[in-house]
C-alpha positions in Angstrom: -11.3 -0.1 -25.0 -12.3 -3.5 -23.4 -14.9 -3.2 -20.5 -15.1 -5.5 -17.9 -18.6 -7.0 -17.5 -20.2 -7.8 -13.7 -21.6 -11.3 -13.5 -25.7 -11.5 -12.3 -24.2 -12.4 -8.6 -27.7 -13.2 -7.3 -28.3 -16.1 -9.8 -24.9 -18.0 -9.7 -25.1 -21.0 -8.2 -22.0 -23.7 -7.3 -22.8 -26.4 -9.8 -23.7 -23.8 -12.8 -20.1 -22.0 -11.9 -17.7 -25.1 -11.4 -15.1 -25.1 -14.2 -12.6 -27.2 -11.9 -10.3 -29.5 -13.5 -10.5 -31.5 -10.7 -12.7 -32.8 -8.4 -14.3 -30.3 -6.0 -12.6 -31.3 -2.8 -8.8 -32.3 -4.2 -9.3 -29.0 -5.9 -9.6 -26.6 -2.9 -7.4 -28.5 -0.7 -4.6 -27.9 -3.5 -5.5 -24.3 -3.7 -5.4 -24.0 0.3 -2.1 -25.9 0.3 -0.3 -23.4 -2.0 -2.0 -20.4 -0.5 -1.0 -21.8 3.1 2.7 -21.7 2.3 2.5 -18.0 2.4 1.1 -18.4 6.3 3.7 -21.5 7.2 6.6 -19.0 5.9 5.5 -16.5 8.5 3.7 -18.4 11.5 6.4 -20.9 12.1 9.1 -18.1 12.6 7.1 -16.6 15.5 8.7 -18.6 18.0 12.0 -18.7 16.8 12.2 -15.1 16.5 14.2 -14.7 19.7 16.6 -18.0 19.2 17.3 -15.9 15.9 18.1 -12.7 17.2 20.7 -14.2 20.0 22.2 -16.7 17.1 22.7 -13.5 14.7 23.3 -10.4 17.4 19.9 -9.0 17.1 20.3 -6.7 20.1 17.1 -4.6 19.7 13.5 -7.1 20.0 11.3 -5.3 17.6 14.2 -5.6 15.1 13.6 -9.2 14.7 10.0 -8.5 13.4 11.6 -7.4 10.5 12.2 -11.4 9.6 8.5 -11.1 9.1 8.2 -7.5 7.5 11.4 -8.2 5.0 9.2 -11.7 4.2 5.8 -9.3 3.1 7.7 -6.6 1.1 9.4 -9.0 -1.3 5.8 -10.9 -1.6 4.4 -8.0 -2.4 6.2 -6.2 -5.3 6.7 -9.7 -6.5 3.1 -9.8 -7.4 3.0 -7.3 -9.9 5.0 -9.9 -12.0 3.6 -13.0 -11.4 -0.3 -11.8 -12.6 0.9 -10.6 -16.4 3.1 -13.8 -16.8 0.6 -16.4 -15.6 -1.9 -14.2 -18.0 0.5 -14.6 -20.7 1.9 -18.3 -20.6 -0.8 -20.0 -18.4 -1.4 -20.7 -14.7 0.1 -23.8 -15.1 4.3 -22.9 -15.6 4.5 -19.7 -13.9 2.8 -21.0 -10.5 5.2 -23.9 -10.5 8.4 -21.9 -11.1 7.5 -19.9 -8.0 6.9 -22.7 -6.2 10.3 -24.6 -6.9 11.6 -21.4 -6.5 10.1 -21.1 -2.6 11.9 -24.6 -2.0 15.3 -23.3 -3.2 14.8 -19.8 -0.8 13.9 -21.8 2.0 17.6 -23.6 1.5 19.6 -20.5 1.4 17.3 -19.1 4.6 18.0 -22.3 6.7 22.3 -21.9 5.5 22.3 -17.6 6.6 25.2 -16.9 8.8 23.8 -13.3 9.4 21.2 -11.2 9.7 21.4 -9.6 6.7 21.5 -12.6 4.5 18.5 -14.3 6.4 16.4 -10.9 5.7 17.5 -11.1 2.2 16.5 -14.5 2.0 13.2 -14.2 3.5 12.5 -11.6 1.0 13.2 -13.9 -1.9 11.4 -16.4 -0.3 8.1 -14.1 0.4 8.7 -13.6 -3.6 8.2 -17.0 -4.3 4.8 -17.3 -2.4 3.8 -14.5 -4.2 3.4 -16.8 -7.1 1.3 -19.2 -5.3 -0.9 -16.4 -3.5 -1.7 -14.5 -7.3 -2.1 -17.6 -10.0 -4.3 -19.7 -7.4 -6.7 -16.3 -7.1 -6.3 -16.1 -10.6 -6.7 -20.0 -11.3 -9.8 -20.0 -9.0 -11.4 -17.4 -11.3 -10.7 -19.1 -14.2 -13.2 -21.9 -12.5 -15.5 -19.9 -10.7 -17.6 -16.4 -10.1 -19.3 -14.1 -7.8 -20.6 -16.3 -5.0 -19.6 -19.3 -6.2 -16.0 -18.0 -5.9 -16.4 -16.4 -2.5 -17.7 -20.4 -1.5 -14.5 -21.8 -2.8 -12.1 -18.8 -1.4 -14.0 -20.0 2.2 -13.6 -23.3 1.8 -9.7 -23.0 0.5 -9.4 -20.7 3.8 -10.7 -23.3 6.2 -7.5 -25.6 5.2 -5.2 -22.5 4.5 -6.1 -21.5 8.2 -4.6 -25.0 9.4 -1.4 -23.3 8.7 -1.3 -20.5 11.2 -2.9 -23.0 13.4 -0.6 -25.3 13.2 3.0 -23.5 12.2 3.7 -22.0 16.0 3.4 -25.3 17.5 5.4 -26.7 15.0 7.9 -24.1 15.4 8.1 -24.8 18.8 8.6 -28.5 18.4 11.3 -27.9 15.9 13.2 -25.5 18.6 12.7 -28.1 21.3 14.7 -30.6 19.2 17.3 -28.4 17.5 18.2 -25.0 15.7 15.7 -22.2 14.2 17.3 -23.6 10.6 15.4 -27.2 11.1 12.1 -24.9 10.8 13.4 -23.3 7.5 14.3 -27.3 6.1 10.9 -28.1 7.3 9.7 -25.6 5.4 11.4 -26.6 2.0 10.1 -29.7 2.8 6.4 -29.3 3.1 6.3 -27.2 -0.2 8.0 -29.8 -1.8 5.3 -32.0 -1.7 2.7 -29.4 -2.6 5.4 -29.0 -6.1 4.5 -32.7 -6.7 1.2 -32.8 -5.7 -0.1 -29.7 -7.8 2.4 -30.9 -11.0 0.9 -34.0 -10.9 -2.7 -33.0 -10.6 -3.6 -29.7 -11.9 -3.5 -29.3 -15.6 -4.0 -25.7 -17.2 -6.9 -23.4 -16.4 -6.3 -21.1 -18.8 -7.3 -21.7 -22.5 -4.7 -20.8 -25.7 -7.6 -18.3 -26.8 -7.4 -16.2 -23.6 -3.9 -15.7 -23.4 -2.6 -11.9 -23.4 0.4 -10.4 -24.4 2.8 -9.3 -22.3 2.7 -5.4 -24.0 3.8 -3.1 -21.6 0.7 -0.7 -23.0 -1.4 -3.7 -23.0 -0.2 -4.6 -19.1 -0.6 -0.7 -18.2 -4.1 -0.5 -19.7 -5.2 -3.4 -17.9 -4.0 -2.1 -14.5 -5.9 1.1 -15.4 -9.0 -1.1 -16.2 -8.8 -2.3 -12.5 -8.3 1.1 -11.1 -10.9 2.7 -12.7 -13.8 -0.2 -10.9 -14.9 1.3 -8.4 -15.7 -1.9 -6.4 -12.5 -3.4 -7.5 -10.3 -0.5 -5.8 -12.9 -0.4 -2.6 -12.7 -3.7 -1.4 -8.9 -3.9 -2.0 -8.2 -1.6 0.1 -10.2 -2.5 2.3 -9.0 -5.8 2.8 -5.5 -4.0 3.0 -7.0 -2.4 6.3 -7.9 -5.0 8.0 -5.1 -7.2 7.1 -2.8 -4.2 7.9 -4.4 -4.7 11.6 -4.0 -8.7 11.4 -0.1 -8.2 10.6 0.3 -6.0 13.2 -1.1 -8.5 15.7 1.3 -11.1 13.9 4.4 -9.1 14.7 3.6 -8.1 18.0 1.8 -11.4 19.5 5.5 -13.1 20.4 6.5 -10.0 22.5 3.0 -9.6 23.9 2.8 -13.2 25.2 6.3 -12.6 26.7 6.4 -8.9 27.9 2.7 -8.3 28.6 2.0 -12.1 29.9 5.0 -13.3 31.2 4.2 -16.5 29.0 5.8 -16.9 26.3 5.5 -20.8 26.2 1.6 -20.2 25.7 2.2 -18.5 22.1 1.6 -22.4 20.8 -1.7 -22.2 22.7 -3.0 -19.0 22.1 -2.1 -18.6 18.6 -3.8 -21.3 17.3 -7.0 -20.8 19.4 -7.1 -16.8 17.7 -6.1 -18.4 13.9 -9.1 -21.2 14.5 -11.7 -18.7 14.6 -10.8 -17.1 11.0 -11.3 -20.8 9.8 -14.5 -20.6 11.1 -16.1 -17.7 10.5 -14.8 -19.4 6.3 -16.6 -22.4 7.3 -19.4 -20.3 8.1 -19.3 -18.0 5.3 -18.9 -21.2 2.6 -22.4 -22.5 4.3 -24.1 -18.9 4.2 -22.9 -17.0 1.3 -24.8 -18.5 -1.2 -28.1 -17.4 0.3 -27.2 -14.3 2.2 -24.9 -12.9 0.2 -21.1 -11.5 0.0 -22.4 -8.2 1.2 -24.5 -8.4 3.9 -21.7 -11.2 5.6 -18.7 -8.9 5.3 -20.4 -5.4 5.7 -22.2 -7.1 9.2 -18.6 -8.2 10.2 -16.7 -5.1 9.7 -19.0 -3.6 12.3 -18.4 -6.6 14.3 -14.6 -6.1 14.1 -15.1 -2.5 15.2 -16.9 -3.3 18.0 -14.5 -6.2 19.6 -11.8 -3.5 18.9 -13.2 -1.1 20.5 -13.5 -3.2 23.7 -10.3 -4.5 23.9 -9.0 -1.3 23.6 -11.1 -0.1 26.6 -9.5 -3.0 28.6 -6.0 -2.1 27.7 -6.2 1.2 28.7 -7.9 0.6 31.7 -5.5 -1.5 32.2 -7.2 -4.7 32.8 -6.2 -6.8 30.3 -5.7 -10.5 31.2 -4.6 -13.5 29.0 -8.3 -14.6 29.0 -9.6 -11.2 27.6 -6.7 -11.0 25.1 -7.4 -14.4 23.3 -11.1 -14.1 23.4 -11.5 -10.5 22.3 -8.4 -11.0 19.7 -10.4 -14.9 18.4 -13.7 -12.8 18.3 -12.2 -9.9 16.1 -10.4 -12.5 13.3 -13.0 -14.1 13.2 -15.0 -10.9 12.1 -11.9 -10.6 9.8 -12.1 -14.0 8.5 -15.5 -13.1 6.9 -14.5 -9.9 6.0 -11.7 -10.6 3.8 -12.9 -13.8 2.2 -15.7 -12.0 0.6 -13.9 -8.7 -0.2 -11.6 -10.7 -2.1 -14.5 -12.2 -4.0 -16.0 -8.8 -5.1 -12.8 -7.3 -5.5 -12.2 -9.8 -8.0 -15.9 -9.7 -9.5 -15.5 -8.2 -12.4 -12.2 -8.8 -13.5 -12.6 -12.1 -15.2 -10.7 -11.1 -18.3 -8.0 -10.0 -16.7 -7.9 -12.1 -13.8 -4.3 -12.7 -13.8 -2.9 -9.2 -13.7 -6.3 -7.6 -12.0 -4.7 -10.3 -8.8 -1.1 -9.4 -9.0 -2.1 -5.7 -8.9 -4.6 -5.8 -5.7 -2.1 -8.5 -4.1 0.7 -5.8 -4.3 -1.8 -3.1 -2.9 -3.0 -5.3 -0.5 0.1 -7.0 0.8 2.5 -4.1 0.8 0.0 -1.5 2.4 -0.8 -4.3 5.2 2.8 -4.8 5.6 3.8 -1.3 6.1 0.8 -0.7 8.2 1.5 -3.9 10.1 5.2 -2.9 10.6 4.2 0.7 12.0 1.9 -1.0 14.9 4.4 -3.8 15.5 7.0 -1.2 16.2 5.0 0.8 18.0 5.0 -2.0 20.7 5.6 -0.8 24.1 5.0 -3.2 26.7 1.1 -3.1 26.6 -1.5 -4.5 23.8 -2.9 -0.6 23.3 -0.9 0.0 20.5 -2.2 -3.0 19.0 -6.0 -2.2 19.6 -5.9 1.3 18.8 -4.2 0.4 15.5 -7.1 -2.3 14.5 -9.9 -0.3 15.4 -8.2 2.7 13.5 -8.4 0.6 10.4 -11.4 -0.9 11.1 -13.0 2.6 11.0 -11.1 3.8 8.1 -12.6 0.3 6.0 -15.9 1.2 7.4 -15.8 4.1 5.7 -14.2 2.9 2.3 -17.0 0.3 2.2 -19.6 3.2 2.4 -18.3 5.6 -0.1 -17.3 2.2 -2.3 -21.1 1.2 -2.2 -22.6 4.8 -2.3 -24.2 4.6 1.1 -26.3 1.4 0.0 -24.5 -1.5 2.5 -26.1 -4.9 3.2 -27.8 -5.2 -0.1 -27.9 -8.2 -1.4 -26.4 -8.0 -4.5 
């Protein structure tokens, strides 16, 4: 039996770590680009969501979150594939099948004549991302470890945050000037180019010696090898918390600005001003984390999170929530989720260097179909009012809190 072996976290450093085929720079902003196709595929719908309902006879307004929800269920059981193939035949094939294969979904979204069709398609196009989403985790461990990867994974998250930042106002845009099917041809588009751009440039990160074979037994033990790390298991599911509460904020925020606010036309404005502080609190974790520590960061900032949520939910019940304290309260808590996650992912992913490939596809599938469904159960428990919403993130926060602790034995903020 093969055991997976922990890398001496407090003595990597950037330069003693980098493995990158390509220079430091071109090689994050290609990661972030893939990886942000998965947030362009869902943050540009947001404000089409209602032209999309009244084009396809979607009486019922939290049944068009399910564009979104239909989009995260086929990403995540789609994983499970993609980390054993790319482990098998190299990073290199698999990730830009998937990624051809996202251009070709986008198509048959942008042609659906109903609602059915669309949710199928969005499910074969959160499939495709899947395959950008696991190989670049996996590809990024095949260059780097321990803090050195939670560096890169901030710095790949500054640019992948430009997405969320950017796709409502470019959804908007697009509706201003035609149909909700120009933002689906839009979307094709943009991942064209990152097809070319990572075909061109990236060559294969994974050597003929380290590929494994695609034995069911062999596949199985593997998962088991994940699932029997104790830090591995802990800090997935812990990131599926919190991103269960980030989803639900996704899914709700379009109704919110227009039920709650009366303003829907500010959901370009406000979204990106939330989204910009989870690039942030990257930035600020890619210039701290090699000092400080993945620990101390994320552990600090899950109390954070608790703490913003726990405020805003105060406010919502006593009902005196504004615009103002919605946007600063909701910025302050991603950005507590930002630093989280980034560094959960990193330690999750510690360990599993020889089986980085299927150790991925497995926690992406945990992570991305319990944040869905836990997502999808506060989005429809939308009811006019942001309390749902806030009593459903500090819920999770405090269930993470607790995962954390029993994951690190008591022991939190150590350094290593």
């Amino acid at each position: 039996m093969r055991h997976l072996r922990p890398m001496e976290e407090p003595h990597l450093t950037a330069d003693s770590q980098n493995k990158a085929p390509l220079a430091f720079g071109e090689f994050v902003s290609l990661i972030a680009a893939m990886m942000a196709l998965t947030a362009l595929g869902i943050d540009s719908m947001l404000p089409a969501l209602p032209a999309i309902g009244a084009s396809l006879g979607v009486d019922e307004p939290n049944h068009r979150q399910y564009v979104i929800t239909a989009f995260l269920i086929g990403f995540a059981f789609a994983q499970l594939i993609y980390g054993p193939l790319s482990d098998r035949f190299g990073r290199r094939p698999v990730l830009a099948i998937a990624l051809v294969s996202y251009v070709v979904t986008s198509v048959v979204a942008a042609a659906s004549g109903s609602f059915t069709l669309l949710l199928i398609a969005r499910a074969a196009m959160g499939a495709s991302a899947a395959g950008a989403r696991v190989v670049s985790v996996a590809l990024v461990r095949d260059c780097f470890a321990g803090r050195s990867m939670a560096r890169v994974m901030s710095l790949a998250f500054i640019v992948f945050m430009a997405a969320p930042i950017v796709a409502p106002s470019l959804g908007q845009l697009i509706l201003y000037a035609g149909s909700w099917r120009l933002i689906f041809w839009a979307i094709g588009g943009v991942a064209t180019l990152v097809v070319l751009w990572f075909w061109l440039r990236m060559p294969e990160t994974l050597g003929q010696d380290a590929r494994l074979s695609l034995n069911p037994v062999r596949v199985l033990g593997d998962y088991g090898l994940m699932l029997r790390d104790r830090q591995a298991v802990g800090y997935t599911i812990g990131i599926m918390l919190l991103s269960g509460g980030m989803f639900g904020f996704i899914g709700s925020v379009q109704q919110v600005m227009e039920d709650v606010f009366h303003a829907p036309q500010l959901l370009a404005v406000v979204f990106p001003c939330v989204a910009s502080t989870m690039a942030l609190g990257s930035f600020l974790n890619s210039r701290l984390v090699m000092k400080v520590g993945m620990r101390r960061i994320s552990h600090t900032a899950l109390i954070g999170m608790i703490l913003f949520a726990a405020i805003h939910l105060a406010i919502a019940w006593a009902d005196l929530e504004s615009i103002w304290s919605f946007t600063i309260l909701q910025a302050l808590m991603m950005g507590c989720v930002g630093l989280s996650t980034s560094n959960f992912s990193a330690m999750a992913m510690e360990k599993m260097g020889e089986i980085a490939g299927t150790a991925s596809s497995l926690q992406g599938f945990v992570t991305t179909l319990g944040s869905a469904l836990i997502g999808a159960a506060i989005g429809q428990a939308f009811d006019g009012t942001t309390v749902p919403l806030y009593a459903g993130f500090l819920l999770m926060g405090l269930i993470a809190f607790v995962v954390v602790l029993v994951t690190e034995r008591g022991r939190m903020f150590r350094p290593s």
